[in-house]
C-alpha positions as CSV (number, residue, x, y, z in Angstrom):
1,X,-88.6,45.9,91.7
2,X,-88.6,42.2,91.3
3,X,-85.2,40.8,89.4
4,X,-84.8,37.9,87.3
5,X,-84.9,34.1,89.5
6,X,-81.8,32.3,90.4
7,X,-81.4,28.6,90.9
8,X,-79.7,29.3,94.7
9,X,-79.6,32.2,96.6
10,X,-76.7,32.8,99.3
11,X,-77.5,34.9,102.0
12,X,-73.8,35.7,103.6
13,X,-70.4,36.4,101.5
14,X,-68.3,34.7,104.4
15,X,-66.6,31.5,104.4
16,X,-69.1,29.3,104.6
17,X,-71.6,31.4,102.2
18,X,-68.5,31.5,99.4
19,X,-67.3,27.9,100.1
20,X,-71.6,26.8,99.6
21,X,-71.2,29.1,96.2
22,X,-68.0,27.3,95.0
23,X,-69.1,23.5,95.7
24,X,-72.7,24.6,94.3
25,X,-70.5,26.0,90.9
26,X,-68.2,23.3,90.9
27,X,-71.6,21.2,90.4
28,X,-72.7,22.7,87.5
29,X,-75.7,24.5,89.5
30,X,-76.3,27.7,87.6
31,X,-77.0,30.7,88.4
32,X,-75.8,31.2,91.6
33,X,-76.7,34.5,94.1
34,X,-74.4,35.2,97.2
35,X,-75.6,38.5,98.9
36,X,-73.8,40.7,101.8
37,X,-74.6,43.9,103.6
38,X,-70.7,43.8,103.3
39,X,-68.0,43.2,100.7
40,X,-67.8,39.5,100.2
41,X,-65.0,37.6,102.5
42,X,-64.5,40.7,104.7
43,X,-66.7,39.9,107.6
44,X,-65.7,37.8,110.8
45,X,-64.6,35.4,108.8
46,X,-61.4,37.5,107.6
47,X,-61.3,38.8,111.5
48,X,-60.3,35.1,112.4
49,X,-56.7,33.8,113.1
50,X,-56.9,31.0,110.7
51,X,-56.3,27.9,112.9
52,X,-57.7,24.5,112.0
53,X,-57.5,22.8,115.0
54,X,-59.8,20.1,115.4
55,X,-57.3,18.5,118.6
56,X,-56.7,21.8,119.9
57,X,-59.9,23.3,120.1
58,X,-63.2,21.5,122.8
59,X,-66.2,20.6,120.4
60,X,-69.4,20.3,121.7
61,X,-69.4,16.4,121.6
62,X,-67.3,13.5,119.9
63,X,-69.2,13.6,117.1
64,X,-68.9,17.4,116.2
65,X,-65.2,16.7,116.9
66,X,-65.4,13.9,114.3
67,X,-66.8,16.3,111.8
68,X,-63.8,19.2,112.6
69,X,-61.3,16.7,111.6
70,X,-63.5,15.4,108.6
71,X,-63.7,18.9,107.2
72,X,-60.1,19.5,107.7
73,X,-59.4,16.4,106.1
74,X,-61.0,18.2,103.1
75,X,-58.4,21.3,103.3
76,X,-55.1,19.8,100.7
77,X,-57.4,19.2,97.9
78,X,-59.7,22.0,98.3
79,X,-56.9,24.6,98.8
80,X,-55.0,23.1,95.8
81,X,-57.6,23.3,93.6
82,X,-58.0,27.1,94.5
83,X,-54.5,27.8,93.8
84,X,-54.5,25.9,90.9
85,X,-57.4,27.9,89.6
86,X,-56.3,31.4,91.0
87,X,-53.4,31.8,91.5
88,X,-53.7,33.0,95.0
89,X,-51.7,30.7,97.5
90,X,-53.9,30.1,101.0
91,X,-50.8,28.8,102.6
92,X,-52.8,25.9,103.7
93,X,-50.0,23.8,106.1
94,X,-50.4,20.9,108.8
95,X,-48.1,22.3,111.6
96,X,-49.5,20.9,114.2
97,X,-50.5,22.8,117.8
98,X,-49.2,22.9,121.0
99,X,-50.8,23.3,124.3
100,X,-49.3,24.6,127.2
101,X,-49.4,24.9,130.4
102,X,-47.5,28.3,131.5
103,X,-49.1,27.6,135.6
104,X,-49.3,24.1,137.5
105,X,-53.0,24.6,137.7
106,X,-53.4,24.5,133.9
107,X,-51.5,20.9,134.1
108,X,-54.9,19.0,134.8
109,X,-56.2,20.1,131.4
110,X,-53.5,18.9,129.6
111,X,-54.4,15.7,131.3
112,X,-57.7,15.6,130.4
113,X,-57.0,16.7,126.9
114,X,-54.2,14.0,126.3
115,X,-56.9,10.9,127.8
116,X,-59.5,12.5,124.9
117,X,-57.4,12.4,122.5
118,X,-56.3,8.9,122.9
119,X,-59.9,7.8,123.6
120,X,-60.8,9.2,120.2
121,X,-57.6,7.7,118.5
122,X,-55.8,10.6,117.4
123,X,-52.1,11.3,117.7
124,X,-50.9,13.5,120.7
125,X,-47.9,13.3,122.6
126,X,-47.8,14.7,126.1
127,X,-44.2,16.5,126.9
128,X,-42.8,16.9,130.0
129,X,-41.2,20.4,131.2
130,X,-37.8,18.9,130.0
131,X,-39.6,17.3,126.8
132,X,-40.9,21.2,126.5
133,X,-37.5,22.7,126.4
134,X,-36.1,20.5,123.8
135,X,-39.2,20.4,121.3
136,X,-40.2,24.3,122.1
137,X,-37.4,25.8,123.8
138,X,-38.9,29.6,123.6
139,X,-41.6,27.8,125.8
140,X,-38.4,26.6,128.4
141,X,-40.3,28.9,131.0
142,X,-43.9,26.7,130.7
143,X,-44.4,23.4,133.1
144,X,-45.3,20.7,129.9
145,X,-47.3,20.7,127.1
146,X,-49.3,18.4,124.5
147,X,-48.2,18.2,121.0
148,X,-50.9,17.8,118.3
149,X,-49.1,17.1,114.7
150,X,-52.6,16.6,113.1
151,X,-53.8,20.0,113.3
152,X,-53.1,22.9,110.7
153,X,-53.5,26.3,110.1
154,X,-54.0,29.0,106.3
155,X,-53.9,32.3,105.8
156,X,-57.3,33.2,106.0
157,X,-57.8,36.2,104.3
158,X,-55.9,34.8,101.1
159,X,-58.4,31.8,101.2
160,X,-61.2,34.6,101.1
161,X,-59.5,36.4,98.4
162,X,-59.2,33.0,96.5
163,X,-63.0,31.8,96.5
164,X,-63.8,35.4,95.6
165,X,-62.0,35.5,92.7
166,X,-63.0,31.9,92.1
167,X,-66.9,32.7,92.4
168,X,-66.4,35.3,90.1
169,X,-65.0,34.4,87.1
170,X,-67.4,31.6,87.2
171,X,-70.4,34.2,87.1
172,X,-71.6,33.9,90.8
173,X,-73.6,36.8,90.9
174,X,-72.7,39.1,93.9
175,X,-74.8,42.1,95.4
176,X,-73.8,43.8,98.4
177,X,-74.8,46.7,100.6
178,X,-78.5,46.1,102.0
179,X,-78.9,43.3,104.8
180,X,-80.8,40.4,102.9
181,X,-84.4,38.6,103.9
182,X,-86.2,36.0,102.9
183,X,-89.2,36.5,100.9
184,X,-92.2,34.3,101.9
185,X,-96.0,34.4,101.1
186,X,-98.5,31.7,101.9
187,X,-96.2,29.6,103.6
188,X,-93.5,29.5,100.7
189,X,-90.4,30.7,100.4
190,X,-89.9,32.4,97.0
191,X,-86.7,34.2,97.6
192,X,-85.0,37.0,98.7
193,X,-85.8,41.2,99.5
194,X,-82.7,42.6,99.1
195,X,-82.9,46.9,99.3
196,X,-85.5,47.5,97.1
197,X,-85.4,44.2,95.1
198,X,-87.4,41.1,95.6
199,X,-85.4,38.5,94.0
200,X,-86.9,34.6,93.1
201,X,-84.7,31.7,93.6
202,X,-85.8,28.3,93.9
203,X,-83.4,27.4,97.1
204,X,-82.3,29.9,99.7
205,X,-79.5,29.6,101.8
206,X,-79.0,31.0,105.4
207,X,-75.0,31.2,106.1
208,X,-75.9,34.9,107.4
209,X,-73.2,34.4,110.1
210,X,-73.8,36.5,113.4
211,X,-76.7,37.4,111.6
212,X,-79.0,34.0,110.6
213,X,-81.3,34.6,113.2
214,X,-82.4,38.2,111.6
215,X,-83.1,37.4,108.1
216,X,-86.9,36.9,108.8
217,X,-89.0,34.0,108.6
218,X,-88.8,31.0,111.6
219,X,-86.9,32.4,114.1
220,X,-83.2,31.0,114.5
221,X,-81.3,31.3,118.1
222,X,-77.9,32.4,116.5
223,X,-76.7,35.2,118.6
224,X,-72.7,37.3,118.0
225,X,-69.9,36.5,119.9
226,X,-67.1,39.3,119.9
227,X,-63.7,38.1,119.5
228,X,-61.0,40.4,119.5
229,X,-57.0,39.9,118.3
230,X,-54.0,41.4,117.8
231,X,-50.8,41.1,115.6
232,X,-47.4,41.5,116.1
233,X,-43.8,40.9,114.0
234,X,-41.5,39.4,115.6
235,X,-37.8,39.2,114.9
236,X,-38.3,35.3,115.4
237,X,-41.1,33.0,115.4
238,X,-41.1,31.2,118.2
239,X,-42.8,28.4,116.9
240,X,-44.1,27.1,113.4
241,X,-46.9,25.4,115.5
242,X,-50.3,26.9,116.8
243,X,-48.9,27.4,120.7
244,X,-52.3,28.0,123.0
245,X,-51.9,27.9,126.5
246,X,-56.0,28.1,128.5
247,X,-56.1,31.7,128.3
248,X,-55.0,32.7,124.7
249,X,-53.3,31.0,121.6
250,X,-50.6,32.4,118.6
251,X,-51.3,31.7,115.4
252,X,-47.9,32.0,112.9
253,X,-47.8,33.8,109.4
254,X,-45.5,32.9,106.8
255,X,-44.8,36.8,106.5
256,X,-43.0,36.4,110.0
257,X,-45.7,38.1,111.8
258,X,-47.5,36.3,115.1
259,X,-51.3,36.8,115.7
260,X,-52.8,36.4,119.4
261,X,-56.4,35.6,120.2
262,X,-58.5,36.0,121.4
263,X,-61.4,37.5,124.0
264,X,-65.0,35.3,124.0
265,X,-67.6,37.9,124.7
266,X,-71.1,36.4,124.0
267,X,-74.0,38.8,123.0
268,X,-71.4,41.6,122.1
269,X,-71.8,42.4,118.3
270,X,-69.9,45.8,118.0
271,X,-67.0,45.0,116.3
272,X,-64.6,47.2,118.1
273,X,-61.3,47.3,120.0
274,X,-61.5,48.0,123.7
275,X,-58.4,48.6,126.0
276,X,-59.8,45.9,128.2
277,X,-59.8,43.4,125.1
278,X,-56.3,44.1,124.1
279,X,-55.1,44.3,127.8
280,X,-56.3,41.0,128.4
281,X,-55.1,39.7,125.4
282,X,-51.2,40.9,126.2
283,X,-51.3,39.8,129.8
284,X,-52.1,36.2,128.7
285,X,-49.9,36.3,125.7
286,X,-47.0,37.6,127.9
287,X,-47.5,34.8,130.4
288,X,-47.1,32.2,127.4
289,X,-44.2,33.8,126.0
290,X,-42.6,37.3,127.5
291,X,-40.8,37.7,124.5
292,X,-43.9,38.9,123.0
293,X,-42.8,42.5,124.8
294,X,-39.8,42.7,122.3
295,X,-42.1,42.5,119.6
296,X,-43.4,45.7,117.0
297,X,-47.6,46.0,117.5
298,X,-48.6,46.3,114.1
299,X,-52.9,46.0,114.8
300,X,-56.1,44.9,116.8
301,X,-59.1,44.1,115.4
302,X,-62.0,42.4,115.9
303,X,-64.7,40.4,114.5
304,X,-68.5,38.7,115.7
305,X,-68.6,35.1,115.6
306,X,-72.3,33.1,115.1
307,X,-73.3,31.0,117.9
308,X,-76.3,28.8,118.0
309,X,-77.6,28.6,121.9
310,X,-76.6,25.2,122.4
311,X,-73.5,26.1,120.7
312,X,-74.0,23.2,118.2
313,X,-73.6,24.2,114.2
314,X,-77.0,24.3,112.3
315,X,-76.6,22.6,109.1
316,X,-79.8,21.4,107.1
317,X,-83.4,22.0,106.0
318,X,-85.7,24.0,107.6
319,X,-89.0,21.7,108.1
320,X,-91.8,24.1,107.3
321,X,-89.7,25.9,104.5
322,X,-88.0,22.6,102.6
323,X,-86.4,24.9,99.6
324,X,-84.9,27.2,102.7
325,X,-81.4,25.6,104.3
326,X,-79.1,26.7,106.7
327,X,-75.7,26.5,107.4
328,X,-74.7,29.0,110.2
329,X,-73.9,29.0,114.5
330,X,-70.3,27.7,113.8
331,X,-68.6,29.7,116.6
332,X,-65.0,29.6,116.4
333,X,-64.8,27.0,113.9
334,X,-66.5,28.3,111.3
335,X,-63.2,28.7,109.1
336,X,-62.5,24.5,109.3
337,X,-66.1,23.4,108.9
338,X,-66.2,25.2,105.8
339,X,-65.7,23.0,103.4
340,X,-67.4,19.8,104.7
341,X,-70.3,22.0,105.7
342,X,-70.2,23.5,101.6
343,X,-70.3,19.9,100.7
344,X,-73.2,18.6,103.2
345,X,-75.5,22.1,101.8
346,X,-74.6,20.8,98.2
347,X,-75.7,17.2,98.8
348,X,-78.9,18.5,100.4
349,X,-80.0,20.3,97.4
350,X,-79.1,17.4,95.2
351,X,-81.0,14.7,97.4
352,X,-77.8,13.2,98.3
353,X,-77.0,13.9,101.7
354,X,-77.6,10.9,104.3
355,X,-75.1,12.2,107.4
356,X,-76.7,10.5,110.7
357,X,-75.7,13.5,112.2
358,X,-77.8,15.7,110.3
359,X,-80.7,14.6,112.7
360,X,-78.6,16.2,115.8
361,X,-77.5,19.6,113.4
362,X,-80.4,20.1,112.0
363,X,-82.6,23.4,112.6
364,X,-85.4,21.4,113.1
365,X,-84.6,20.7,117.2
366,X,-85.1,24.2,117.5
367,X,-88.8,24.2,115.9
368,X,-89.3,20.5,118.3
369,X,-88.7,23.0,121.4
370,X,-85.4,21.3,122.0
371,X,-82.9,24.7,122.6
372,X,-81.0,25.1,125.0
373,X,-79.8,28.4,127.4
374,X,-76.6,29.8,125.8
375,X,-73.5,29.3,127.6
376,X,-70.7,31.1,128.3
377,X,-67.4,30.1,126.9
């Protein structure tokens, strides 16, 4: 059955598909598709801890790190304006992040870290084991760490919940439960199949996640990364902050509970638990803090992050399909790119966007014969 046209299809109801919907709506660009094999907001993007940590976390190169700290920028009006709208708080707050270093071989990477962050002119301080005891003293036990105050973290899930009750009573038009493709004839994109349906829309965009590389047309090297995490409530925070050391990281919630992450297994998309995930996950979270024995489990989970293969996002027009764009292979930072990425998609569509580094994101180095082999991370 063929349905009535939009002006944009969405293919992905994650954070980056919603976040393109809401900057598209807040446009005035009507009417507005966003399709899911899953319920909207409840794919890996609601598996994620909810750090924003553009100092914490390695980019691919300064000038992806640049645009981490762009988008997060973005974060205190954006998540204003959805509470303001919905009601529903995302419990967006810059707390900063800590690195650790529980073992004097993880000291050097501290090092480094510190000299990068300097270099690119963004505040750190690096604490000594004393300095540690008095700024973090549940971290007494670690040799030093580097203090981030720039970075943040939100409540994930309540950011999802937010943009979907946003998109909605705007009159985004969501359909879930078949996996989405595009439809193309004669070298044009015309839209979507959808189950049974073939849909027309004049633009399409691909923020499919994990699963970009599947919805048909030119192929796209995005391939799943399994992440798995855990929560636990603790009597006690032991820190406001985002506390990582190199082999895991705790995320606060304001509801007093503590969430670890997480395992990186690439090319694993079955979203499910393993013993070996949570093991691994406990031993490192123990080493960084062995209060974390005293605490209740309350869950595991876990969820596929998109990677590109050379681990770069994808953000822009593909060349042989110019009404087709994508925005997808964020890895792990697919939360903060969000709403920078939402913007960047917008100003495509309305012949806007002139980002130099559009040239290095763009899908197009994959058509040029420019991919890399994926990594491990």
């Amino acid at each position: 059955m063929r349905e009535r046209g939009f002006e944009v299809a969405i293919i992905g109801g994650g954070i980056v598909g919603c976040a393109v919907a809401d900057e598209l709506s807040r446009r005035g660009c009507r009417p507005l598709l966003v399709l899911d094999r899953g319920l909207p907001g409840h794919g890996a993007s609601r598996a994620a801890l909810g750090g924003l940590p553009p100092s914490l976390e390695p980019a691919p190169n300064d000038q992806v790190a640049r645009l981490y700290r762009r988008s997060l920028d973005l974060f205190p009006a954006w998540t204003a304006a959805l509470k303001a709208e919905t009601g529903v708080d995302p419990e967006f707050l810059v707390s900063g992040s800590l690195l650790i270093a529980p073992r004097p071989d993880d000291l050097p990477g501290l090092d480094g870290r510190y000299e990068w962050l300097i270099k690119m002119g963004w505040a750190a301080q690096r604490l000594t084991q004393d300095d540690l005891r008095r700024v973090e003293p549940a971290f007494a036990g670690c040799l030093g760490g580097l203090l981030m105050p720039e970075d943040a973290r939100i409540n994930n899930a309540r950011l999802l919940d937010a943009l979907v009750h946003k998109l909605v009573e705007a009159g985004v038009t969501f359909r879930t439960g078949h996996a989405a493709s595009l439809w193309t004839q004669n070298g044009t994109a015309w839209g979507v199949h959808f189950g049974s349906d073939r849909i027309a829309a004049r633009f399409i965009v691909n923020a499919a996640g994990a699963g970009a590389g599947e919805i048909g047309g030119p192929p796209l090297p995005i391939f799943g990364v399994r992440g798995q995490a855990l929560a636990v409530q603790t009597a006690r925070l032991p820190s406001e902050r985002m506390v990582a050391s190199p082999h895991c990281y705790f995320v606060p919630r304001k509801d007093g509970s503590l969430l670890l992450g997480s395992t990186v297994e690439p090319r694993i998309t079955e979203s499910v638990v393993t013993v070996d995930g949570v093991h691994r996950l406990l031993e490192a979270g123990r080493t960084l803090w062995p209060e974390l024995d005293r605490c209740s489990f309350l869950r595991a989970w876990a969820g596929i992050r998109p990677a590109s293969a050379d681990y770069l996002p994808v953000i822009g027009r593909w060349p042989a399909l110019p009404n087709l764009l994508v925005a997808a292979g964020f890895f792990k930072m697919g939360i903060t790119l969000a709403p920078l990425a939402a913007r960047t998609v917008a100003d495509l569509l309305f012949g806007k966007a002139n980002e130099p580094i559009l040239d290095i994101l763009s899908p197009a180095r994959f058509v040029r014969g420019e991919r890399s082999s994926p990594r491990e991370r």
